[in-house]
Structure formats: structure tokens, C-alpha cells
C-alpha positions in Angstrom: 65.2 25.2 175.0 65.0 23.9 171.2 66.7 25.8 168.4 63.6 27.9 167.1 62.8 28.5 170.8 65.9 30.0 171.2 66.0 31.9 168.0 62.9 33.1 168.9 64.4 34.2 172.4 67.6 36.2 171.0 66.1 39.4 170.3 64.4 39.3 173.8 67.8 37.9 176.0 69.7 40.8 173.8 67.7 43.7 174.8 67.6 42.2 178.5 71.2 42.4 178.1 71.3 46.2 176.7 68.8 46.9 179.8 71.2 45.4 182.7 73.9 47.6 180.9 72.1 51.1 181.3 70.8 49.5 184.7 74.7 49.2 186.1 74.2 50.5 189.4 71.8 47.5 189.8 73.7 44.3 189.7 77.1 43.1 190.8 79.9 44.9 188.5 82.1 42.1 189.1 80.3 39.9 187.2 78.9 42.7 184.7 82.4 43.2 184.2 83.1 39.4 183.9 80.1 38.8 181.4 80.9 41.9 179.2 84.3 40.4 178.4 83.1 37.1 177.8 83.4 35.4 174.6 79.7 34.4 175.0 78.8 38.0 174.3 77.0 38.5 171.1 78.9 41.0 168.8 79.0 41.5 164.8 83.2 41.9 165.4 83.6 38.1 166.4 82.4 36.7 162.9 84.1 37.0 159.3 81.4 36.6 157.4 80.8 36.5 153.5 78.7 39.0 152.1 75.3 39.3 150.2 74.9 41.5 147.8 71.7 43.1 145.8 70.6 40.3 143.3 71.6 37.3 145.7 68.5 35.0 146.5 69.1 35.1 149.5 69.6 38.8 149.9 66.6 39.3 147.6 64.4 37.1 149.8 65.1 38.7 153.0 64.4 41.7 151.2 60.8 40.8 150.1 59.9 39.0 153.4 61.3 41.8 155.5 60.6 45.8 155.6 64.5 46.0 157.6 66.3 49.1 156.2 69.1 46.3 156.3 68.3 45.9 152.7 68.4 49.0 151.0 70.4 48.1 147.8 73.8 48.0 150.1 75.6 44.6 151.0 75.0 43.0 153.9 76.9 40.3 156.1 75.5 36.7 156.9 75.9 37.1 160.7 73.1 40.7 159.8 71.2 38.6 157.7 70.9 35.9 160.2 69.6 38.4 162.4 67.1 39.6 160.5 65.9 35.8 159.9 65.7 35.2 163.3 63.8 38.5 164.4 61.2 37.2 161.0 60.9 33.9 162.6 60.7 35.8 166.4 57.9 38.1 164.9 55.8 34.8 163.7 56.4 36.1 159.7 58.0 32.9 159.0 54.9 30.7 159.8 53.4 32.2 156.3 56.3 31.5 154.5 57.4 28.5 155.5 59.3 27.0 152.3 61.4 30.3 152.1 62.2 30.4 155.7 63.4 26.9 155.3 65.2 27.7 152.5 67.0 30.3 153.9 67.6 28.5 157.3 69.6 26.3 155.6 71.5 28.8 153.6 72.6 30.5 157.0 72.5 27.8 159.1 75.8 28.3 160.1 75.1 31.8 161.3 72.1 30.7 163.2 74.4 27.8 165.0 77.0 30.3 166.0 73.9 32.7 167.7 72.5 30.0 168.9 75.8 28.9 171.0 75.8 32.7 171.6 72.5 32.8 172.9 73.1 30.1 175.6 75.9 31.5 176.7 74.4 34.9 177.2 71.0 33.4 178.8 73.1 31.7 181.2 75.3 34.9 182.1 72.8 36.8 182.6 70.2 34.1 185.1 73.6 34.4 187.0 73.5 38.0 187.0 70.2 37.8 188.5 70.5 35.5 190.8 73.3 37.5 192.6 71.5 40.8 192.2 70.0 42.7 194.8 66.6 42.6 196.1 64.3 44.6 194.0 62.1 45.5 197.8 65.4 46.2 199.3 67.0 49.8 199.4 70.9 50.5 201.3 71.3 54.2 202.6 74.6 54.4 203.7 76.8 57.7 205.6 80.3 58.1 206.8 81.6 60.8 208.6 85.0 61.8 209.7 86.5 64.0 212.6 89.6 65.8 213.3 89.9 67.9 216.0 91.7 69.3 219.8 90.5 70.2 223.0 92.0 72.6 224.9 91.1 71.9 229.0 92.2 71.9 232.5 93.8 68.4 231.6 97.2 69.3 229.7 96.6 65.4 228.2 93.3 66.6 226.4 95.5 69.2 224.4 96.2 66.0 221.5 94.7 66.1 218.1 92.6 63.1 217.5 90.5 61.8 214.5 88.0 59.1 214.2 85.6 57.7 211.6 82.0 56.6 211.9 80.3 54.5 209.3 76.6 53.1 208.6 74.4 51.3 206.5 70.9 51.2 206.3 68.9 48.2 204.7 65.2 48.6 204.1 63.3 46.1 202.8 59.6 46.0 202.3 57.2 42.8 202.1 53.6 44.2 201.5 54.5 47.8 200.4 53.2 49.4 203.9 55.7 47.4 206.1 59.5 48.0 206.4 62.3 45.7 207.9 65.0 48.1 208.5 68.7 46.6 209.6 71.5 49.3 210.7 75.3 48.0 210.2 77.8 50.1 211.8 81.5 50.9 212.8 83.6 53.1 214.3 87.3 53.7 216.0 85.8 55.8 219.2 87.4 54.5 221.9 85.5 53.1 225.1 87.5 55.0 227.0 85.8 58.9 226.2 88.3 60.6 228.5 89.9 62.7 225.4 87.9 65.8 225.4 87.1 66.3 222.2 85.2 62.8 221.9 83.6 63.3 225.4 82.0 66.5 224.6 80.9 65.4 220.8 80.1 62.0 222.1 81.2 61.4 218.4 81.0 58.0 216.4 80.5 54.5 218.0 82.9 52.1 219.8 82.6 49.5 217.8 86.9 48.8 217.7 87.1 48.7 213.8 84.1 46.1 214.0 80.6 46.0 212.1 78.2 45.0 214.1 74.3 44.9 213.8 73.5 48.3 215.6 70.0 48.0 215.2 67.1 45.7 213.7 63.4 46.8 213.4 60.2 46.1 212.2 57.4 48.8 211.2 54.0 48.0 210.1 50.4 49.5 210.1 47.7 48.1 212.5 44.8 51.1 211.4 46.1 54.3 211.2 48.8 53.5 213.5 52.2 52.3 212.6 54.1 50.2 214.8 57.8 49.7 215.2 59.1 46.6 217.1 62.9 45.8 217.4 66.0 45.0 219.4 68.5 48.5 220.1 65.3 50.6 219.3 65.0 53.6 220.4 61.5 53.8 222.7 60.9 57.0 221.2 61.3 56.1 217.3 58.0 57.0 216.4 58.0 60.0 218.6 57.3 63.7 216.8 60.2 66.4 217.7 60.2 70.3 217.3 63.9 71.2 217.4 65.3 72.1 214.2 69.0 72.6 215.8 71.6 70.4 214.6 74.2 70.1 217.8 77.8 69.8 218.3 78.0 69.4 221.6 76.3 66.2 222.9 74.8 67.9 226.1 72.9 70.0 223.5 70.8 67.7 221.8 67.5 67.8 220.9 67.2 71.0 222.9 68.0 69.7 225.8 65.1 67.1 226.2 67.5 63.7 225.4 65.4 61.9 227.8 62.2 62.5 226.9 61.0 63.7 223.6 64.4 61.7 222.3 64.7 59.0 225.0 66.5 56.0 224.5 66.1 52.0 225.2 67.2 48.9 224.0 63.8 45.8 223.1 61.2 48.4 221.9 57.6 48.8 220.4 56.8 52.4 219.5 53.8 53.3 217.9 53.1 56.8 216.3 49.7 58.2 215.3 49.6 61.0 212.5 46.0 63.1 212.5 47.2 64.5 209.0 46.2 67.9 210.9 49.5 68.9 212.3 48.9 66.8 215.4 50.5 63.5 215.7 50.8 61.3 219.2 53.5 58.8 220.2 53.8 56.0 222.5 56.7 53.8 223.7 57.9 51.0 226.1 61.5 49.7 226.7 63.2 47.5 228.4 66.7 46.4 228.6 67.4 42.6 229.9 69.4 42.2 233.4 73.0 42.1 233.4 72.6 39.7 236.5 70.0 38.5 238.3 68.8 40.4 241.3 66.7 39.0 244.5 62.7 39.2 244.8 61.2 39.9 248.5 62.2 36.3 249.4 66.2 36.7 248.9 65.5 34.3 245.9 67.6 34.7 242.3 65.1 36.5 239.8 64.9 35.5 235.9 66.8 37.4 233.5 64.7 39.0 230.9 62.5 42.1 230.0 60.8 43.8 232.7 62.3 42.5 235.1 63.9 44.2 238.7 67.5 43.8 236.9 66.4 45.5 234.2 65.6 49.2 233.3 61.9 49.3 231.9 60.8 52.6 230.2 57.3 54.0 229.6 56.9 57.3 227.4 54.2 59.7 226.1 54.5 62.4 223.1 52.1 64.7 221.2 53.1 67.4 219.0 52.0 69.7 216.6 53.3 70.6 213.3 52.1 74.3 211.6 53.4 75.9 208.6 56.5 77.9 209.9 57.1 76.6 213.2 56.5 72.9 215.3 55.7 72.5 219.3 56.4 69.1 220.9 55.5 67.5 224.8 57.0 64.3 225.8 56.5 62.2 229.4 59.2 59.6 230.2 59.3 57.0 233.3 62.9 55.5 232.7 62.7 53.3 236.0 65.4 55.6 238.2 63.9 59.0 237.1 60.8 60.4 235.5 61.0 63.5 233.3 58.9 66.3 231.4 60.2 68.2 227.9 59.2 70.6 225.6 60.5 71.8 223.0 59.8 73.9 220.1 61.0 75.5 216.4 60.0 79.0 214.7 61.2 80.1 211.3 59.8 83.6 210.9 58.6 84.6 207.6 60.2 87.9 207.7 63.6 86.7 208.6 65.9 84.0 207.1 66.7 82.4 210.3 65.4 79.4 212.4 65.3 79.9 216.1 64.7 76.4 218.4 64.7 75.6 221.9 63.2 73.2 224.3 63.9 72.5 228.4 63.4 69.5 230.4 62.4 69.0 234.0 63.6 65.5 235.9 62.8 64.1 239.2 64.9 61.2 240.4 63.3 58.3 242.5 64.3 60.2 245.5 63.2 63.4 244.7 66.1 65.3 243.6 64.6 67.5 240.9 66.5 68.3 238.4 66.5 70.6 235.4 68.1 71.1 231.8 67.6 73.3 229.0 69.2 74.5 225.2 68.4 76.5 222.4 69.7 77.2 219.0 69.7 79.6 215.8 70.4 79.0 212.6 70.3 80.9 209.2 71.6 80.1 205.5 74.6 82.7 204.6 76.8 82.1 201.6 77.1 78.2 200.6 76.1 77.1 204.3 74.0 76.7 207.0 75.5 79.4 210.1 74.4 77.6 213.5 75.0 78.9 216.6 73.9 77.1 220.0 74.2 77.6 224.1 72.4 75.8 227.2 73.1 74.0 230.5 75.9 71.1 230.1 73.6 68.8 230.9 70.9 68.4 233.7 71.7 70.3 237.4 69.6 69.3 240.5 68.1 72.2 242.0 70.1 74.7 244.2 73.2 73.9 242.5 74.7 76.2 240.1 74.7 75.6 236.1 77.4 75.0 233.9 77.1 76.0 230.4 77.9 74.9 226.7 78.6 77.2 223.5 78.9 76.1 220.2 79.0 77.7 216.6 79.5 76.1 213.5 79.0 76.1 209.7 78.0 73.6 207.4 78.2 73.5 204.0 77.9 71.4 200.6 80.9 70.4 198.5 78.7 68.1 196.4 75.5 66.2 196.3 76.8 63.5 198.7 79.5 65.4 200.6 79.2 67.7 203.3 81.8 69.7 205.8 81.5 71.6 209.0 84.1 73.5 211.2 83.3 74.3 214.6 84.1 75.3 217.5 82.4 75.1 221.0 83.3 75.8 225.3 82.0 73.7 227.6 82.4 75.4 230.7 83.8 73.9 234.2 83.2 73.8 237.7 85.8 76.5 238.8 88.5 79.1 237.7 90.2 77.7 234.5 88.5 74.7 234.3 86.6 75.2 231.3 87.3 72.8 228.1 87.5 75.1 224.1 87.3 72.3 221.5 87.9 72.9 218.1 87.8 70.6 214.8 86.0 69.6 211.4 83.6 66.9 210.8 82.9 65.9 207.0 80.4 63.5 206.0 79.0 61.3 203.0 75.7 60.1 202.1 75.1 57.8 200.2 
């Protein structure tokens, strides 16, 4: 870049400067930080300049060839009225004045070397800057949650107080404005081993050992009206439309009761979701996970590992729902390969009551026909700070003709700032005889961010 090009620039590279300052959040601090305390930084404190005074032809000149307040009968250093010569050659002035401007180039020459030298060192900060910025298409979501709790149970071991951590991010990142490539990072302290009774009934965090690892990685994008989601750890039912408004404690409890259907799981998806923009929206999935080992065809023969294939569990599911003004009704249909299962659930907020009510049961029937049933609802109303919830429902799926067991939960949520949230609660999970049922206590508290 030649001198006047780069005189020309300054005023431009400065106020890019001033905007990556109020733009922090932005760019990497470290090497904002780095570049603020750089000598390469433009700033009236690093020169001693002479003055200029009323009556100085050089003071006078700038005077007549500029409308700056600069020169309003007060003095004025040479490092300001170098500035005010470059923004006049900048703003193209100089080009009718061209014997003054060189005039007066000379005179502050000096000035205009040192911003010059300051200039290249401040366009060269700041293409580093952006080169190590962030993606302008990409947004992070991240949350981290914490637990600290006891059970109480038939086990005298599960009486210990345990705590463990979860934490995520969530990259999004767009390439036509209607698509989204969305990467989950995760990482958590749960232990495989879930036989602590607190952690078994929450089913709380991840196992991860202290680890991140890529938890999930998707692709969404339009094809019509429909949007599709392809990915590896996808949930089949990610584009699936639920109706329960009940945020569990107890793991049994989710999703009132219909975990596998309306909320069923799988591993390489595609899930497509429909939206009528009438309350009425449709969803489709298919799973499958790849074989652990490969089993035998009819011939006694090794099979090929891979999707849909007899060593691995292939899943095919169905959802419509329906979405009013105070209240939501949704029907899912899920073959998972062993089993095959029906739910419903559903959400009412009355208008004449502050309180929520949700619900939803589930009907199973394995591959030899042991049918199987599940069900859970919810309430829950704003009192004080918080959000009051209270829950209850089968632990879990029975087979018919045996008897139920039954889960109870209550807890409380509330805000202590925009990006912090706690929740005490308590719940009973109840056993299969006398004195075998498990009273868990604790306190999760989460961030957002």
C-alpha cells in the first residue's frame, strides 16, 4: 500500500478498530488484549509534539481548507493537525488544492511518517484479528449443569452423597440461510456404573470420564416445505412434534411416559418434520445403529456390518400432532426392531387457572407378544420466583398382569439470573416389596449460555 493510500486508509482502519472494540465479545480477547497494548496502537499520548498556534501558516491553512472545530482560535498539536490533513486528503479536498496540500505535507511530514508506521502496524493487527475470529454463520449455545444429592434405599451403600457435572456446547452454522450444520460437544463425570441411586433414577449427565467428545453431528435442510435432518447419534424422532409440557426429575418420567415413541431414540438418522402452519405438523423417522459383531444369514454365513442389518437395531417411526392456543395433543408409532409401541400424550393450560397440567401413556408389544404398558403425568404452576412442579406415574413400562410400581417427584425451579437457574427436589421411586422403596433428594443448578 503507497503512502497516500495509506493515509487515505487511517480514518477507515481507525474506526474499524473503535468497532472491534465495542464488538469485544466477537473476536479472541487474547489477542484484543495483545493488540490494545501494542505500541502499534495509534494514540495522541505517544507523540510530543510542537504546537501551532492562531496566525501560523500552517495552522491558518488547515483552517481555511478545513471546516474541523480543531481550529477554533485554540492551539493545536502537529500529530491533530496531521490528522486533520490526512482525513482532507481521505475526503478528496486535497485534489483541489494541490500546492497547499503539498505544502503542508512537507511541513508535517514527520507526523504523517509516524501515522503512517502506525497505520501498518494497526492494519496488520487487526487482519490478524480477523483471521482468528469466529465465523460470522456460526453461533455456540453452551449449558452446564451441576448435581448434588443422596438416596436413601434398601441398599445401605446408596445412602452416600454424590455430585456430578454435565457440560455442552452447541455449534450451529448456516451455509444458505435455510440449512443448519449443528455439532454437540459434551462431558460429564457420571460414572458407567449407574448403581448409586441417585444417578440411576435421574439418569443424570453423561459418561463421558472427564472427556469431550462429539455427542452428536447433524444436518438440517429444506427439500419443499419439509425439513430434513440427517446425522450420526441423531435422535430418529428429532423432528418429531411433542405435547408434554412437564419437565421430569425422575428419568422413568419423561416425556410423559412415551420415551419410546413420541421421544424415541437411535443412533444414524434422517428425520423429516412437516409444519401445516395450522397447528398440525407430521413427523417421520428411520434409525439404525451398526452391528457390534456380525451375525449369520439363513446359510450360517458371517453377515456385513453396517446399517440395517440383522446385527443391528433398525427403527421406523410415525408422529402427528396438533398445536392450539392453550393446550397441544401428540400421537407417535414406533417399530424399534424387538418391540413396537403406541403414545399419546397431551398439555392443557387453563385460562382460568395459572397452572399447566400434562400427561401422556404408552402401550408396547414385544416381538413375542408380551404387551406392555406405561404411563405419567404432571402439574405445574408459577408461585413466587419459580416454577412449582409436581409429577407421578409407573416407573417405567410393566407387562400386563403384573403389578405397577410407581415414581413421585416434586420440585421447584427458579431464576437467580439471566443465565443461572436452581432446582431442589425431591422424589420416591417405589420398589417391589416391604421397605424397598428408594427417597432421593438433591439440587441441580444450571447455566446457559
Amino acid at each position: 500500500m503507497k503512502l497516500f493510500q495509506k493515509l487515505i486508509a487511517a480514518p477507515a482502519i481507525i474506526s474499524l478498530a473503535s468497532g472491534f472494540a465495542v464488538n469485544a465479545s466477537e473476536i479472541n480477547i487474547s489477542d484484543l488484549g495483545k493488540f490494545s497494548n501494542s505500541r502499534n496502537l495509534v494514540s495522541l499520548g505517544d507523540f510530543k509534539s510542537d504546537t501551532l498556534f492562531p496566525g501560523d501558516w500552517a495552522y491558518d491553512s488547515l483552517k481555511d481548507l478545513t471546516n474541523s472545530p480543531k481550529f477554533n482560535g485554540n492551539s493545536v498539536t502537529r500529530l491533530e493537525a496531521a490528522a486533520e490533513l490526512n482525513n482532507l486528503i481521505a475526503g478528496g479536498e486535497g485534489l483541489m488544492n494541490g500546492a497547499a496540500i503539498d505544502r503542508l505535507s512537507d511541513e508535517l511530514g514527520s507526523e504523517l511518517a509516524i501515522m503512517k508506521g502506525r497505520v501498518d502496524g494497526l492494519e496488520a493487527r487487526v487482519n490478524g484479528i480477523e483471521a482468528g475470529s469466529f465465523s460470522d454463520t456460526t453461533s455456540l449455545k453452551g449449558k452446564a449443569k451441576f448435581m448434588i444429592g443422596a438416596a436413601d434405599g434398601p441398599d445401605g451403600s446408596e445412602e452416600a452423597v454424590s455430585m456430578n457435572y454435565f457440560w455442552e456446547i452447541d455449534l450451529n452454522t448456516s451455509f444458505t440461510g435455510d440449512d443448519k450444520l449443528n455439532v454437540e460437544i459434551e462431558t460429564g463425570n457420571t460414572p458407567e456404573d449407574l448403581e448409586n441411586g441417585l444417578l440411576k433414577i435421574t439418569d443424570f449427565g453423561k459418561d463421558s470420564g472427564d472427556e469431550l467428545k462429539v455427542s452428536d453431528l447433524n444436518y438440517t435442510f429444506p427439500v419443499g416445505d419439509w425439513s430434513i435432518t440427517v446425522g450420526d447419534s441423531l435422535d430418529a424422532s428429532k423432528q418429531f412434534t411433542g405435547a408434554c409440557e412437564f419437565d421430569n426429575i425422575v428419568d422413568n418420567l419423561s416425556d410423559c411416559g412415551t420415551g419410546n415413541s413420541i421421544a424415541v431414540g437411535g443412533d444414524q438418522s434422517i428425520s423429516a418434520g412437516y409444519d401445516f402452519d395450522n397447528g398440525f405438523s407430521v413427523g417421520l423417522g428411520v434409525s439404525a445403529e451398526d452391528g457390534e459383531k456380525a451375525s449369520l444369514d439363513e446359510d450360517g454365513d458371517p453377515q456385513d456390518h453396517g446399517i440395517f442389518t440383522a446385527s443391528g437395531e433398525d427403527i421406523y417411526a410415525l408422529n402427528v400432532a396438533y398445536t392450539g392456543e392453550n393446550y397441544g395433543i401428540a400421537l407417535a408409532y414406533a417399530d424399534v426392531d424387538v418391540a413396537t409401541y403406541w403414545g399419546l400424550n397431551a398439555s392443557y393450560s387453563p385460562e382460568s387457572v395459572p397452572f399447566t397440567i400434562s400427561g401422556g401413556v404408552e402401550l408396547g408389544e414385544e416381538d413375542d407378544g408380551t404387551e406392555t404398558t406405561q404411563w405419567a403425568a404432571g402439574l405445574s404452576t408459577d408461585i413466587g420466583y419459580g416454577t412449582l412442579s409436581a409429577g407421578l406415574g409407573t416407573d417405567g413400562s410393566y407387562e400386563d398382569g403384573d403389578d405397577a410400581t410407581y415414581a413421585y417427584e416434586l420440585s421447584y425451579e427458579f431464576p437467580i439470573n439471566d443465565g443461572m437457574k436452581a432446582m431442589p427436589f425431591l422424589a420416591i421411586v417405589e420398589g417391589d416389596g416391604d421397605d424397598e422403596d428408594t427417597t432421593i433428594a438433591g439440587m441441580q443448578v444450571s447455566f446457559k449460555f
